[in-house]
N, C-alpha and C positions, 0 to 999 in steps of 0.2 A: 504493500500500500504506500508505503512511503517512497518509493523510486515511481510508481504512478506518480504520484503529487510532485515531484521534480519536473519530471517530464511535460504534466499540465502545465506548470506555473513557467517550465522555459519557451513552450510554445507559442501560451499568453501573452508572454514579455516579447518573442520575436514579431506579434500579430500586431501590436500595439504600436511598436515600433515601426510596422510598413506599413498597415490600415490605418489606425485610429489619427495620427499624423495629417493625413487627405483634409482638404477643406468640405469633403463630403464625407461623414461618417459613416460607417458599414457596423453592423453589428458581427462581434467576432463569432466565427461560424461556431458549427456545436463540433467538438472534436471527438475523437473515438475513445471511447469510457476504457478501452481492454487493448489503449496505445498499440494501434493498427488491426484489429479484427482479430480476426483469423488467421492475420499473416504471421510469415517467419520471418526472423535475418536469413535466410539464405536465397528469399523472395523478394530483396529490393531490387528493383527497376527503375530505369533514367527513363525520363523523360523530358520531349522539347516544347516549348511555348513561343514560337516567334513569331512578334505582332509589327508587324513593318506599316508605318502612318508613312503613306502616300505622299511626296515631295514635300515633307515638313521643313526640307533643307538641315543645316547643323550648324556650330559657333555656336556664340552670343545669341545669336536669334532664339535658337532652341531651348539653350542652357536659362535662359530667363521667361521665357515664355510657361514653360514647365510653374504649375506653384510651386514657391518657396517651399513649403511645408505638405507636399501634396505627396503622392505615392511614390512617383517614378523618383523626385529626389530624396526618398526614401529608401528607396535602394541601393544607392551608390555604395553607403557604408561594405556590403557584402556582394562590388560588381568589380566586372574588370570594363571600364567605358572610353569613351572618346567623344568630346561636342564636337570638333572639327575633324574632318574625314574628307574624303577623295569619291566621287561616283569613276567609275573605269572609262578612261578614256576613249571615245572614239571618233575617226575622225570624217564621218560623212556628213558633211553639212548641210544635206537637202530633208533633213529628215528633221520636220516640225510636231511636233505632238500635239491631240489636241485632246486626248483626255490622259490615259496613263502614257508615262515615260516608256517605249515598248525596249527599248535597249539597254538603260538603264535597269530594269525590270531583270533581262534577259540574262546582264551580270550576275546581278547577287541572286540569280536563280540557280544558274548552270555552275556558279562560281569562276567564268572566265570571261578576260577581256574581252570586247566585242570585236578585234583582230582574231580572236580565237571562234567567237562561239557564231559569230558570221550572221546574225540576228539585226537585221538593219532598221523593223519599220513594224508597226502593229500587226503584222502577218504571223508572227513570231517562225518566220520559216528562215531554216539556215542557208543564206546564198553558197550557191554552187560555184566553184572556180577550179579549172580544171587548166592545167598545163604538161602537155607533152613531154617538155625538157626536165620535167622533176619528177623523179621517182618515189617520193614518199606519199603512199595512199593518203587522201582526204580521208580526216576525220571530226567526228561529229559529239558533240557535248549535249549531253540530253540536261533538263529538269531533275534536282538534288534527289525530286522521290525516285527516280530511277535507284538508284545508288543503295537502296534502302530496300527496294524491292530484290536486286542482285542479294541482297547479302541477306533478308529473312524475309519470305514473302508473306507469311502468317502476321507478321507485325504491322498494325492495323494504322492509318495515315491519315490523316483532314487535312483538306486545302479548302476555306474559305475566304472569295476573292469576290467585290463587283465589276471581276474583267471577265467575260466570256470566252474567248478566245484565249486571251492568257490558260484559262483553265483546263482548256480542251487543248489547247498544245503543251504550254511546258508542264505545267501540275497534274497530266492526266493520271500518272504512276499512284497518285494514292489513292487509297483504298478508296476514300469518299471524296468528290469535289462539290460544293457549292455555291452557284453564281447569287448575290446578291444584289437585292433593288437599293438600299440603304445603308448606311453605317449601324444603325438601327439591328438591324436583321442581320449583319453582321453578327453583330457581340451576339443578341439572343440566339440567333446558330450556334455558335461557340458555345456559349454558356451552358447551355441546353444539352450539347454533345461531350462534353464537361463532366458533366452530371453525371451522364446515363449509357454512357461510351469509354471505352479506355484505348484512344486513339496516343499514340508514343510520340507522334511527332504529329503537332498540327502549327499549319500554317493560315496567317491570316491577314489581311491588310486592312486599312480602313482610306476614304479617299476627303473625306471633310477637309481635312486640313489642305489640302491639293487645291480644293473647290474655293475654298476662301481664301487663299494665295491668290488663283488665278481672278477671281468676280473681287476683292474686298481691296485690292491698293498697291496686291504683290508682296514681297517677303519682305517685310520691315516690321517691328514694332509699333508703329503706329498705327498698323491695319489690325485693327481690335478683330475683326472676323477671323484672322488667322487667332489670335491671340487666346478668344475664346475657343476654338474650335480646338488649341492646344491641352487648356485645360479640360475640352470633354474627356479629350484623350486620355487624362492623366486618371480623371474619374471612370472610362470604360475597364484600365490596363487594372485598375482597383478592385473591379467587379470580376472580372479576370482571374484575377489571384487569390479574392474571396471563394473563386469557384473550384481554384486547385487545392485550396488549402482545405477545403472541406470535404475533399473527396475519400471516402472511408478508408484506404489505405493509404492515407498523405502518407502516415509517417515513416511509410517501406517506400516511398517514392522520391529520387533525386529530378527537381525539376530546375531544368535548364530556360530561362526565361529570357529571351532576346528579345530586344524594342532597337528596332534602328526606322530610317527614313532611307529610303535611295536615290535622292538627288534633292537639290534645292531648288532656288528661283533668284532672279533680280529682284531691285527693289520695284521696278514698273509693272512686273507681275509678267517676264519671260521665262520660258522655260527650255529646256531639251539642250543649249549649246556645250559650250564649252567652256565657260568664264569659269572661276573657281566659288561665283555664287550660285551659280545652276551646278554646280556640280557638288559643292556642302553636304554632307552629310553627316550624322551620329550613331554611335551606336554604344548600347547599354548590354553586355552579358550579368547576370544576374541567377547566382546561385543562394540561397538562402544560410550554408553555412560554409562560401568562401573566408578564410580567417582573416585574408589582408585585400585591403581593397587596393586597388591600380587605376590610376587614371594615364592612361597610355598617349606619349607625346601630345600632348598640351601645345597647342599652336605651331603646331610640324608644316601646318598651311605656306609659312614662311621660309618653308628649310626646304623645301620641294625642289629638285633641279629641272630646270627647263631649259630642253634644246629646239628648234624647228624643223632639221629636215635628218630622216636618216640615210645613212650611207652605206652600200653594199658595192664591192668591189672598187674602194678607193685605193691607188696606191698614190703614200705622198714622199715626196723629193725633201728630203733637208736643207741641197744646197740650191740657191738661187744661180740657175746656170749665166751670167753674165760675159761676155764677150771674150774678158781676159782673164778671167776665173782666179783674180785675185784672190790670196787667201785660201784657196780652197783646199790645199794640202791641210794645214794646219787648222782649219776649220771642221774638215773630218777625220782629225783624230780628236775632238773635244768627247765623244762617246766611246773610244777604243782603249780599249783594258791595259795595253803599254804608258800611257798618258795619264792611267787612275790610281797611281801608287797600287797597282795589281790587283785592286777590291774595286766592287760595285755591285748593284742593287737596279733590277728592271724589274717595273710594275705596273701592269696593267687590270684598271680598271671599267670593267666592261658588262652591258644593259643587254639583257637576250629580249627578244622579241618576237613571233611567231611566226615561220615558213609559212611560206603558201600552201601547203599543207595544212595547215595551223597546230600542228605542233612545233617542238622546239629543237625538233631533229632536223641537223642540216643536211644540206647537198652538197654530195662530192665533197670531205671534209677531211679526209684522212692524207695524212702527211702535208698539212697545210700552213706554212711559214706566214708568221703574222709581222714581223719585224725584223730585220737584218740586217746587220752590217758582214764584212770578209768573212770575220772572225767569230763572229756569235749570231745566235738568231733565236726568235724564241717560236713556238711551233705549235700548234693543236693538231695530235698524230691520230685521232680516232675519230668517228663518228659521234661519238660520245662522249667527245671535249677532254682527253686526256692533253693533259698540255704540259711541256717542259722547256727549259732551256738549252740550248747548247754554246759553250763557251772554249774555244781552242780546241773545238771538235770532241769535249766532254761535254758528259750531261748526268744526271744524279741518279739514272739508269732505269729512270721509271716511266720511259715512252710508251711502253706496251698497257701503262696503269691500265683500267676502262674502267674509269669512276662516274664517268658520267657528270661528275662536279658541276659542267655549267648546263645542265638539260634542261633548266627550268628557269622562271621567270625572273631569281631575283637579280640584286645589281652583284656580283661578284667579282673577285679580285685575285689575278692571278700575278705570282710573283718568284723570280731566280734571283738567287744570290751568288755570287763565285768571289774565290779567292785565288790569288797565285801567290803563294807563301813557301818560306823557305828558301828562297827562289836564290842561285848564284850563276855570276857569268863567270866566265870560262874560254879563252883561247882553244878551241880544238885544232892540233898538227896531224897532217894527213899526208904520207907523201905519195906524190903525184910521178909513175914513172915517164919515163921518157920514150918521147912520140913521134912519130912520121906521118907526115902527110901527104896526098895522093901525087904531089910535085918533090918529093925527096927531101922535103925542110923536116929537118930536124930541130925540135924542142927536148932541154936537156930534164930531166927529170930535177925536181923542186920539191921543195915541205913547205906546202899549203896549210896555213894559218886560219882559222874561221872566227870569226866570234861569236858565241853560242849562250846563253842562258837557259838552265835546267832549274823545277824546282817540283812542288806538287801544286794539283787545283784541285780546290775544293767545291762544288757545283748542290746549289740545293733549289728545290724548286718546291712553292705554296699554295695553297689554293684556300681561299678566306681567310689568310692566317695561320693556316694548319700546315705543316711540315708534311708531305707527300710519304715522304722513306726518313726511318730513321737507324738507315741502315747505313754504315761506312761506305760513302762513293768514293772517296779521293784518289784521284790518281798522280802517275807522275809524268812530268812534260819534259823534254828535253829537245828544242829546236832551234834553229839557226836564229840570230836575234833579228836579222830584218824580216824574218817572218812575223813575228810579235806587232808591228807595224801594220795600223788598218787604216787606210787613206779612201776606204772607201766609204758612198753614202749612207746613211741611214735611212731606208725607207720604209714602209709598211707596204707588204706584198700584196700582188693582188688575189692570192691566196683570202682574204677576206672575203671573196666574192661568197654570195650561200651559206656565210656562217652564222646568220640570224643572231650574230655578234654585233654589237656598236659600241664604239670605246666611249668612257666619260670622259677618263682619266689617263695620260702617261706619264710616269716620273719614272726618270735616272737616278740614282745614289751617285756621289763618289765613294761610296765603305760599301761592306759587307755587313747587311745590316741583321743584328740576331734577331733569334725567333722570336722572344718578346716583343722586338722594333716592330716585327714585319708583321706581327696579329696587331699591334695597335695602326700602324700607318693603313693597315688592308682595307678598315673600317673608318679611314677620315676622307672628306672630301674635303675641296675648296681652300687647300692651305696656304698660310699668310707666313708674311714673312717675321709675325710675332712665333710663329711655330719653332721649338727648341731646336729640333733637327729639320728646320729651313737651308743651312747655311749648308749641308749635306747635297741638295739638290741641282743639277749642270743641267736638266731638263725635266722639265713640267711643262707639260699640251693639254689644255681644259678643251673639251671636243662638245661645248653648248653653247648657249649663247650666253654672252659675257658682256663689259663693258663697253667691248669696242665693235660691236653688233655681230649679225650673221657670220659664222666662218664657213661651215658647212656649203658654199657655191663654188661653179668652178674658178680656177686661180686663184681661188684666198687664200688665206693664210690663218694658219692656228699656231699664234702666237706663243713663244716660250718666256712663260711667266720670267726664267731666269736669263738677262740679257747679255752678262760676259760670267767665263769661271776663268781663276787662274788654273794653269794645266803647265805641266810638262811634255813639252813637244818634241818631236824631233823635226831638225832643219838642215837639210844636208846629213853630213855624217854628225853630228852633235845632236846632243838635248839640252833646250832651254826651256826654262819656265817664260810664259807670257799670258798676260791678262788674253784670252782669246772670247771674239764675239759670238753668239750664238743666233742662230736663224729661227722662222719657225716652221712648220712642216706645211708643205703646199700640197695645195688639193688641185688634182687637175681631173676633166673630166674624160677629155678624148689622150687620143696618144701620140705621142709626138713621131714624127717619122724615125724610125730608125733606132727607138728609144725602148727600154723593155720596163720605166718606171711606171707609164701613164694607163688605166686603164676604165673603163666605162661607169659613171656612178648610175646602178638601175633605176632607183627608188626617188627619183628627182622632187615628186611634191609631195610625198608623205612625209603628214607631222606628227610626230609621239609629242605631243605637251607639254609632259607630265614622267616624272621615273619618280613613284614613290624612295622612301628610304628602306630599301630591304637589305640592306649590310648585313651581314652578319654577326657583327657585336650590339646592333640593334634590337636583331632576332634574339641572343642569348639572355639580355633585358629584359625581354617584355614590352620594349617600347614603340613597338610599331603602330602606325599609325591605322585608322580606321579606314577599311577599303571597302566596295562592294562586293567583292572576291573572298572576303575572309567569312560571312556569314557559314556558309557550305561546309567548308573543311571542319570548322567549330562543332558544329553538329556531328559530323560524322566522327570526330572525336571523341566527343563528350557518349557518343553511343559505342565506342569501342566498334566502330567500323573501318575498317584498313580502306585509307582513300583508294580512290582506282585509279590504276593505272592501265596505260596503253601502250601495246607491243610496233617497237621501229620498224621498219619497212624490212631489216632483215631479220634473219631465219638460224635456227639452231644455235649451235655454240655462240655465234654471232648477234644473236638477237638481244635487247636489252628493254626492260621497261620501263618507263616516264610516269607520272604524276597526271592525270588527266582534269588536274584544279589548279588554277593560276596560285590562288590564296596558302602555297604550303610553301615551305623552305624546302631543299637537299642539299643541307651545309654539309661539309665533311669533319668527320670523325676523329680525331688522331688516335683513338685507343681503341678503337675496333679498326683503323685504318679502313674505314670506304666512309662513303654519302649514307646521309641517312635524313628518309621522309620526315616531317614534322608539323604540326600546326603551327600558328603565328600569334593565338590571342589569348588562350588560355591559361597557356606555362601551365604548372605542375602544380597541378589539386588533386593526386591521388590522395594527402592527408584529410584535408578538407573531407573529403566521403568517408570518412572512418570515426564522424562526428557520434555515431550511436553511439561507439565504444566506450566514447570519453564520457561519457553523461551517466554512465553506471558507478 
């Protein structure tokens, strides 16, 4: 009796605390006298509630519209939320909506960008694109109840929506669908089914707040229509949770309660573009006995990188070819390892984007050199983005890896380091005998003098910070010293063509930077020259748009943030040090005659807007920001369903699987050594669900 009276009285306190709060009162439901029926501990069950308010938008608008003291901010205490969030970018501009967002929708439905999930316009039909020259089959992202149906088809579903069509295409997978007239008939559907149904995952929208955005003045605070329409909200989501919480086995029941909006508006009362006010969004997860609550990057709105046009098959030149090529010996050894006190550090930071295909599998990819000089290049050797360096024709011997590291959506970073240490020169005497020539000239035999430098390199290659191998590479070099000498360009090959790759970021080292350097630098953008290891840097190429406009055209220029390093050169037979200047990498678009640097940019006017921050010391946080892509994966989480994946174009030993949801990470591992799947929002509540224990 007295562990019942616990149990009543923590229930009470939790009811009071997210009801009684409301500026509309509920009386607290009647609870179950024999604390859950009939059920056991070995019969608790998850369940989802996600109630999506129709282009309520997010920020400020949201976060204060909500009452002070009303349910939804009652919940915060035990959510993981975000007021400011991202709708998925897309970028077809003829498509106006005039009641639901049909793409926007199509996101946080399928859980993928609309590059992916190909859903243009209220048809909710995925367009067809079909091209000959690429061999990775079309594929297709269905509605999250699919996903659910794969994995227990007994497990019982609601979709309550007033979109018709939405319901008959993407939400046809659940069990039940129901089109409504009202908001109205909404909730009392829900509530209703609530009651008298034990549906695991119901989905539901409401479009009020849409309706009084668009007729009342548009998304501002001063349009009281949206305003109230927000507080109905706050009183339906109340009636809502009155109705979960009284369901006779609440308290074997883990309920997952999502509240997000899928896009916002201007303040004139526009919707569908692409501004970051029609695109606003929030989102509230809400567990009832989360321990620590997270408010996930707070104004990330601002931190957002924006580029305009992407690029496939750029290659760019370092040197500006000029008539008398002044300079240009000494100008391209500023990146050659003779010239780096024998250490340095290549880093590349780069945004995947989806094949024509629409996955993230590229074409024709294997053995494909993404940057190069004589002497070093760095490479993505698989279909499946194993990428390495090579440095004096060493590499850290993991080209064969198949990790897969970058097959998916987020911003990732890949990075070599080498050393040439120990390193001594050395006079090598060879003698050379004595020769005749096809005229009788004799040459008398001599002892040939070389000059030579041996030493070891050490070669390590990262992928988001993680060490690849932490297995002994090093080896040992011993070669003539004017071979150490790299006089040639720097460019990016046209090996980028198909890689569904796009750099953000490039930076040089002059050191070899350790592993702790390279897991922090992997995860920063945007570096200033307040940054401690700035002065480290001989090249950095920001590849977005910046201060000094557009780069991404033909013949521009992506300037190198660093404009001279001091360097030791060689000039003739000597080395000097000299302050030397730095260029910045050109884009060209056609090819110059006779030239093998220049080659076709395909993708001329497409614009990605928008690269969320999916770093991966972002992901490790928790602090990612709120997307329309992340709703999906959440769920399928929180129910212990292994996201789905989809098989590459090849076959057997060869074949490899993908993620078929924008919203997941495959950071890599360093202790189990490969990739591995993840959500993005929840982080780690398996304590959290082990609340019965603690209460005894």
């Amino acid at each position: 009796m007295k562990r019942r009276i616990i149990i009543w009285n923590f229930l009470v306190m939790v009811l009071l605390g997210n009801v009684l709060i409301s500026c509309t009162k509920y009386d607290t439901p009647e609870l179950i006298e024999e604390v859950g029926g009939t059920s056991g501990r070995s019969s608790v069950k998850k369940y989802v509630l996600w109630v999506n308010i129709e282009g309520a938008g997010g920020g400020d608008l949201v976060k204060n519209a909500f009452p002070e003291s009303g349910i939804v901010k009652g919940l915060l205490p035990h959510s993981r939320y975000a007021w400011s969030g991202l709708e998925a970018e897309h970028i077809d501009d003829t498509y106006v909506p005039t009641a639901e967002h049909a793409i926007a929708s199509a996101s946080m439905l399928t859980g993928n960008i609309p590059m992916r999930h190909g859903i243009a316009d209220g048809t909710y039909l995925s367009e067809q694109i079909f091209d000959p020259t690429y061999d990775e089959a079309m594929k297709e992202y269905p509605g999250f109840f699919q996903y659910i149906v794969d994995y227990d088809k007994s497990m019982k579903t609601l979709a309550v929506t007033p979109w018709k069509t939405l319901n008959e295409k993407l939400l046809d997978k659940a069990s039940s669908t129901v089109t409504t007239a009202s908001d109205e008939e909404t909730l009392n559907t829900v509530l209703q089914k609530v009651s008298n149904e034990d549906n695991r995952v119901i989905y539901l929208s409401f479009r009020n707040v849409l309706e009084a955005a668009r007729s009342g003045g548009g998304w501002n605070s001063a349009n009281t229509q949206y305003v109230n329409a927000m507080h109905q909200m706050d009183d339906y989501i109340g009636q809502l949770l009155e109705a979960v919480r009284a369901r006779p086995d609440y308290y074997y029941e883990d309920w997952l309660v999502m509240i997000t909006s899928n896009h916002g508006g201007t303040s004139d009362g526009r919707y569908g573009g692409m501004s970051v006010e029609e695109r606003n969004m929030f989102g509230i997860f809400y567990y009832e006995h989360f321990s620590k609550s997270k408010e996930m990057n707070p104004g990330l709105i601002e931190d957002v990188l924006c580029f305009d046009k992407s690029f496939q098959g750029v290659v760019i030149d370092s040197i500006t070819r000029t008539p008398d090529l002044k300079e240009i010996e000494t100008m391209r050894q500023v990146y050659s390892l003779d010239s780096l006190n024998s250490e340095m550090t290549v880093e590349f930071i780069m945004a995947a984007r989806p094949s024509i295909g629409r996955s993230y599998v590229p074409g024709d990819q294997d053995g494909k050199k993404i940057l190069e000089k004589r002497r070093w290049y760095m490479k993505l050797d698989h279909t499946y983005a194993s990428a390495f360096g090579s440095f004096y024709g060493k590499s850290d011997g993991t080209g064969s890896q198949r990790t897969s590291a970058f097959l998916n959506p987020m911003i990732h970073t890949f990075t070599t380091t080498v050393k040439f240490y120990n390193s001594e020169g050395y006079i090598s005497t060879d003698w050379v005998d004595e020769s005749e020539d096809e005229w009788g000239n004799k040459t008398e035999g001599y002892l040939k003098k070389t000059s030579k430098r041996k030493g070891k390199v050490a070669v390590y290659s990262y992928y988001d910070g993680f060490k690849k191998t932490t297995k002994e590479t090093d080896t040992d070099l011993d070669w003539n010293s004017t071979e150490f000498i790299d006089n040639n360009n720097l460019v990016i090959d046209g090996g980028m063509n198909n890689l569904c790759r796009y750099i953000l970021e490039l930076r040089i080292w002059n050191k070899e930077l350790s592993a702790n350097e390279v897991k922090q630098y992997s995860n920063k953008l945007k570096l200033s020259p307040s940054d401690p290891m700035y002065q480290h840097l001989i090249g950095y190429w920001q590849f977005y748009k910046g201060e000094e406009g557009q780069y991404l055209e033909d013949d521009s220029i992506v300037v190198n943030q660093i404009k001279q390093v001091r360097k030791r050169v060689r000039v003739g037979d000597e080395e000097v040090e000299q302050d030397v200047r730095t260029e910045g990498l050109r884009l060209r678009k056609t090819v110059e005659p006779g030239s093998k640097y220049y080659t076709y940019i395909e993708k001329d006017d497409v614009r990605y807007m928008t690269m969320t921050n999916t770093l991966y010391q972002t992901i490790e946080t928790e602090g990612r920001m709120m997307e329309s892509v992340l709703p999906v994966p959440t769920i399928l989480q929180w129910l212990d369903i292994s996201f789905p994946m989809e098989t590459t174009r090849e076959t057997g030993a060869n074949a490899f699987k993908t993620s078929k949801l924008d919203g997941v990470a495959y950071p890599w591992n360093a202790e189990s050594n490969k990739a591995v799947w993840r959500g993005m929002i929840l982080g780690d509540y398996s304590v959290d669900l082990e609340w019965r224990d603690y209460e005894k």
